[in-house]
C-alpha positions as CSV (number, residue, x, y, z in Angstrom):
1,X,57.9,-7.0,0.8
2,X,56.9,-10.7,1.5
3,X,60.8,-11.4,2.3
4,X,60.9,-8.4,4.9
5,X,57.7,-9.8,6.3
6,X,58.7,-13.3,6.6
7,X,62.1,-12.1,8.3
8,X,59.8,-9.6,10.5
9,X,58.0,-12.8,11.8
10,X,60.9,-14.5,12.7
11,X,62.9,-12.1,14.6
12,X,59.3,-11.2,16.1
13,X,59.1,-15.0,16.9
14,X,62.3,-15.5,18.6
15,X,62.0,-11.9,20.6
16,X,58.7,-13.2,21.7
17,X,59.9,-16.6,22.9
18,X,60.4,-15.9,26.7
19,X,62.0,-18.9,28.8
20,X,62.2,-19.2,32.6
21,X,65.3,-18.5,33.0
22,X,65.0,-15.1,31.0
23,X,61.9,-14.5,32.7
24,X,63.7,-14.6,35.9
25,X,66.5,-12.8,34.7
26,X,64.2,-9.7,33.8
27,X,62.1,-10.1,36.7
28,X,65.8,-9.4,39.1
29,X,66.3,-6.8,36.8
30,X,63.1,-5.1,37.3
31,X,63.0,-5.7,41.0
32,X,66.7,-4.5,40.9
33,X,67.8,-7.7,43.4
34,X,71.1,-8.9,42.0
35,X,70.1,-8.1,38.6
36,X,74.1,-8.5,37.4
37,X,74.9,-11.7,39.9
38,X,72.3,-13.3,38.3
39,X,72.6,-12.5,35.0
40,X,75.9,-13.8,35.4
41,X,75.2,-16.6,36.7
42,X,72.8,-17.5,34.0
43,X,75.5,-16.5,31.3
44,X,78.4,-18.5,32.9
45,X,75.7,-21.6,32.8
46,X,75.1,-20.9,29.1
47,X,78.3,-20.9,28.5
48,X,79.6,-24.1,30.1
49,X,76.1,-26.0,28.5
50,X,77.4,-24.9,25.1
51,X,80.7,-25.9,25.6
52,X,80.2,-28.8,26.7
53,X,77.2,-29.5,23.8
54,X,79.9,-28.4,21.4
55,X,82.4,-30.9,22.4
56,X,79.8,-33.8,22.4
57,X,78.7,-34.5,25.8
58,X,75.7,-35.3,24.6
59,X,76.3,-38.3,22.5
60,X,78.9,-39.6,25.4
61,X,76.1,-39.2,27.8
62,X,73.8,-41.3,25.3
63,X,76.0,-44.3,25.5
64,X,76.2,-44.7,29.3
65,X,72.7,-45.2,30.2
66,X,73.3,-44.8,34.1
67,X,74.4,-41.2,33.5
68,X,70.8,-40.5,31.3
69,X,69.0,-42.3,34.5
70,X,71.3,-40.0,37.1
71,X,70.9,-36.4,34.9
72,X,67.1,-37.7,34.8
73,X,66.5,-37.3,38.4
């Protein structure tokens, strides 16, 4: 019992974690504006931000500080 529970909570937790950008995402969807443009669009950004996470952007980034200072404005 304490094992379903525990995995309850968590699925519970990240079900309950609502960002902007799936806030706005449900909001089209409920006002029925371009519900599938923009949750396209949101899902082709995903997608390239992962990408480009997994091939290490990130630490590249890192080592050039005038890119942090540019993707900081």
């Amino acid at each position: 019992m304490a094992i379903f529970l525990k995995g309850f909570l968590i699925a519970l937790g990240l079900i309950a974690a609502i960002g902007a950008q799936n806030l706005h995402v449900l909001k089209q969807g409920l006002l029925g504006r371009y519900a599938f443009t923009v949750a396209m669009v949101c899902c082709i950004c995903d997608w390239i931000l992962i990408t480009l996470g997994v091939l290490g952007l990130g630490r590249s980034i890192s080592q050039m500080p005038m890119a942090s200072i540019a993707l900081a404005l």
